[in-house]
DOVEXFI-67306 format. One record per residue: residue number from 1; x, y, z of N, C-alpha, C, O in turn. Coordinates in Angstrom, 1 decimal. Example, Ala and Ser with C-alpha at 12.3 -4.5 7.8 and 13.67 -1.06 7.14 Angstrom:
DOVEXFI-67306
SITE   nr     n.X     n.Y     n.Z    ca.X    ca.Y    ca.Z     c.X     c.Y     c.Z     o.X     o.Y     o.Z
SITE    1    13.2    -5.7     7.8    12.3    -4.5     7.8    13.2    -3.3     7.8    14.2    -3.3     8.5
SITE    2    12.8    -2.2     7.1    13.7    -1.1     7.1    12.9     0.0     7.9    13.4     1.1     8.0
This chain:
DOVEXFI-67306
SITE   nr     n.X     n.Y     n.Z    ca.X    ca.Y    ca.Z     c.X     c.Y     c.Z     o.X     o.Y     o.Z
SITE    1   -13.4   -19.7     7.8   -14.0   -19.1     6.7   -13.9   -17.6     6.7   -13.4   -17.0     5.7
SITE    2   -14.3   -17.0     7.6   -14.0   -15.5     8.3   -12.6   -15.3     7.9   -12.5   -14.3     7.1
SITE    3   -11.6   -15.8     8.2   -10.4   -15.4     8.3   -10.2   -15.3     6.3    -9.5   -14.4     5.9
SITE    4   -10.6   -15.9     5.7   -10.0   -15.8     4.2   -11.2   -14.1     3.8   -10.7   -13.5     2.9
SITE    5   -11.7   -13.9     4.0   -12.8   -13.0     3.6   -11.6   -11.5     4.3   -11.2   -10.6     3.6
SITE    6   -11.5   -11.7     5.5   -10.4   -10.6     6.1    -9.0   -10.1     5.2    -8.5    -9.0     5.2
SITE    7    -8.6   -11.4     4.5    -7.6   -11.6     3.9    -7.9   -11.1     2.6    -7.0   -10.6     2.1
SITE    8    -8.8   -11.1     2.1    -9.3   -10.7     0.8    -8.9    -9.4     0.8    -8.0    -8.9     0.0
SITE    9    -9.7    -8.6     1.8    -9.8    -7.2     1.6    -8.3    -6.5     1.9    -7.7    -5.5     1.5
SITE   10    -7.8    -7.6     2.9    -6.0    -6.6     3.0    -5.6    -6.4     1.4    -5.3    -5.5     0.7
SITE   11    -5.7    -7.7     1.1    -4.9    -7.6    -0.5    -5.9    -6.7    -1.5    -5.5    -5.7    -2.2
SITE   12    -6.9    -7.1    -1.5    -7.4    -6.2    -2.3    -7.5    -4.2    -2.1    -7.9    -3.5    -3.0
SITE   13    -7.0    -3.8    -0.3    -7.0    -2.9    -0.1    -5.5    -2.4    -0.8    -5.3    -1.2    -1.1
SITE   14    -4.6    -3.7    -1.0    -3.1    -3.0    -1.2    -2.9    -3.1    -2.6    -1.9    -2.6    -3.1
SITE   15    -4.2    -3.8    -3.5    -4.1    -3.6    -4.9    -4.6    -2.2    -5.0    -3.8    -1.4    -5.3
SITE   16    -5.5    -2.0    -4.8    -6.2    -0.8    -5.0    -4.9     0.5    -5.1    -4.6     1.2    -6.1
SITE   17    -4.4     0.4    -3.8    -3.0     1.7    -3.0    -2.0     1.2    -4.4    -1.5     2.1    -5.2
SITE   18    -1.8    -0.1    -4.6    -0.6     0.4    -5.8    -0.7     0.3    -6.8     0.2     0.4    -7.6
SITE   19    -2.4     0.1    -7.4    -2.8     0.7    -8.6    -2.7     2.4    -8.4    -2.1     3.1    -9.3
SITE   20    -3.2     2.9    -7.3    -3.3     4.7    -7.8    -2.2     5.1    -7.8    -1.9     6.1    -8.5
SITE   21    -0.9     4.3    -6.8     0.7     4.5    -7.0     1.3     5.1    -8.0     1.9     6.2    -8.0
SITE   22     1.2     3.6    -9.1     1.5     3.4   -10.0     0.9     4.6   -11.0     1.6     5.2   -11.9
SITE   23    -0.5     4.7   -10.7    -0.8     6.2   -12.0    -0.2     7.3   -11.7     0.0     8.3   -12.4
SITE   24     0.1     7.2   -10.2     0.3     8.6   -10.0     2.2     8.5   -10.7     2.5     9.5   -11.2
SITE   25     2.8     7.8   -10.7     4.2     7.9   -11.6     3.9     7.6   -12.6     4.8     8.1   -13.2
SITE   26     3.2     7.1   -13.4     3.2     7.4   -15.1     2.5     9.2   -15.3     2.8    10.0   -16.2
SITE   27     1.4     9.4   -14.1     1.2    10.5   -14.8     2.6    12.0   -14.3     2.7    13.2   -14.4
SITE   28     3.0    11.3   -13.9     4.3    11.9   -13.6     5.9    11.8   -14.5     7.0    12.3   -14.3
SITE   29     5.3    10.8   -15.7     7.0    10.2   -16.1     7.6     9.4   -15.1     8.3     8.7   -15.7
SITE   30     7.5     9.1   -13.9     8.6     8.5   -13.2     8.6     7.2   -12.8     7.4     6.7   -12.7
SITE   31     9.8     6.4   -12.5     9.4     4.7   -12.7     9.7     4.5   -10.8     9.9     3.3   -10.5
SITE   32     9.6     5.4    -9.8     9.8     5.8    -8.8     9.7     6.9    -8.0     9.9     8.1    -8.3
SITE   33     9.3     6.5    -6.8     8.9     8.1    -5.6    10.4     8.1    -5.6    10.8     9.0    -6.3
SITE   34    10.8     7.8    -5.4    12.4     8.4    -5.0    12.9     9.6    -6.1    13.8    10.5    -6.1
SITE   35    12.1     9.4    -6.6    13.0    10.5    -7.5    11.7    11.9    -8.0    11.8    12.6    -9.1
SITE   36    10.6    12.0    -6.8     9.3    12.4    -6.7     9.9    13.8    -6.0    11.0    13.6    -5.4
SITE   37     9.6    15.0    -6.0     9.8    15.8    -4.6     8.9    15.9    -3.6     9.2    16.4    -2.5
SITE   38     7.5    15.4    -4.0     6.9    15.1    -2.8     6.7    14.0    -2.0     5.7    13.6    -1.4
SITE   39     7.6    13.7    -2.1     7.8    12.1    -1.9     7.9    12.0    -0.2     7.5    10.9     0.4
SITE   40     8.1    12.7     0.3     7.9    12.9     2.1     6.0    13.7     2.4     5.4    13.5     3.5
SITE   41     5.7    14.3     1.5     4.4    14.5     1.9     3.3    13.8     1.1     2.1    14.1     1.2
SITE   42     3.7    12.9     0.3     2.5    12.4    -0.6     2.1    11.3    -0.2     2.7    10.2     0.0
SITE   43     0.2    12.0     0.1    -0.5    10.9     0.9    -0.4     9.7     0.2    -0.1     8.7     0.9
SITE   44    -0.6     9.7    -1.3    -0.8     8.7    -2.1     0.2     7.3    -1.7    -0.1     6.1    -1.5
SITE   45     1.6     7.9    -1.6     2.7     7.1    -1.1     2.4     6.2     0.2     2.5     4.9     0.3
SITE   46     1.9     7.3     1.6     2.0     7.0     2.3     0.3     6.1     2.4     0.2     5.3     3.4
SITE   47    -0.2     6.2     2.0    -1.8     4.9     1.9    -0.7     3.6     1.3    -0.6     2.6     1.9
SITE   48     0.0     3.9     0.0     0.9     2.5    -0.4     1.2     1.6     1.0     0.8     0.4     1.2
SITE   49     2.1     2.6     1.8     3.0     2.0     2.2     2.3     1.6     3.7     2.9     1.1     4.6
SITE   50     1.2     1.9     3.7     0.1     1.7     4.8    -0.3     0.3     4.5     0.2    -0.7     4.9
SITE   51    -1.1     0.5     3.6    -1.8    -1.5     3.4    -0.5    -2.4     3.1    -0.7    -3.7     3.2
SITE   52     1.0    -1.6     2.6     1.6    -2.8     2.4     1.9    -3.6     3.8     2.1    -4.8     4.0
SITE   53     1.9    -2.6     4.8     1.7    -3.1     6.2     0.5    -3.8     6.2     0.4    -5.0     5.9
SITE   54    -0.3    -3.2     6.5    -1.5    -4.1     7.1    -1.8    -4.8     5.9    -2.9    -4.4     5.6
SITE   55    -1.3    -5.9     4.8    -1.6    -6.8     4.2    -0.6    -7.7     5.0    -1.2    -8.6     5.6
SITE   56     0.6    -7.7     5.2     1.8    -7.9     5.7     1.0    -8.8     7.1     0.9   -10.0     7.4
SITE   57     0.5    -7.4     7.8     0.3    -7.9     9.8    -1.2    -8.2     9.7    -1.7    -8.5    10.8
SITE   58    -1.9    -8.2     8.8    -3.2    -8.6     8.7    -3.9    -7.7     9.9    -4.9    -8.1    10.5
SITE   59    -3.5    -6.7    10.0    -4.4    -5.1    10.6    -4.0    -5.5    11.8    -4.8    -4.9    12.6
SITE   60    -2.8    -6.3    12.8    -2.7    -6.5    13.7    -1.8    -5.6    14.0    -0.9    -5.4    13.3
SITE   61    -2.1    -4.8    15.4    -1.4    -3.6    16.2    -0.4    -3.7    16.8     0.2    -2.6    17.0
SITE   62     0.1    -5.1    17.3     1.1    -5.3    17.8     1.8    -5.7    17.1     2.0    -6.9    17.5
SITE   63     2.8    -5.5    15.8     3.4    -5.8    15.1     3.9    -7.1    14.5     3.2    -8.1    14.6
SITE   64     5.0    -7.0    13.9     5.0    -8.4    13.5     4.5    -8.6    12.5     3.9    -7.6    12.1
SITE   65     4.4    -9.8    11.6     4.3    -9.9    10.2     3.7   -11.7    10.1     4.3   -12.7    10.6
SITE   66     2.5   -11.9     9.3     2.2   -12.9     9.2     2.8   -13.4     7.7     2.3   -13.0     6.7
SITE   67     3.4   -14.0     7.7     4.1   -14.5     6.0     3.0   -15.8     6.0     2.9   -16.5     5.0
């Protein structure tokens, strides 16, 4: 039962990161960071691309990926 409650919050931690993503390119015009110039320093990006990990490994440190 523990283990689904843990699970909740990865996803809900990675909804969160690609809701503010997502505002941060509409309030930018753009349908992508790639085409961003701060796209190597923008924390916003790099929180995205953080939980899409840890939803992925379920916060686990030794890598790997639970599908």
């Amino acid at each position: 039962m523990e283990e689904a409650v843990i699970l909740d919050n990865f996803e809900k931690n990675l909804q969160q990161n690609k809701e503010k993503l997502e505002n941060c390119q509409r309030t930018k015009n753009l349908t992508s960071c790639y085409n961003c110039p701060e796209i190597f320093t923008c924390q916003t990006r790099k929180n995205y691309v953080d939980a899409v990990y840890n939803s992925m490994s379920k916060g686990k440190n030794e890598g790997g990926f639970d599908f």
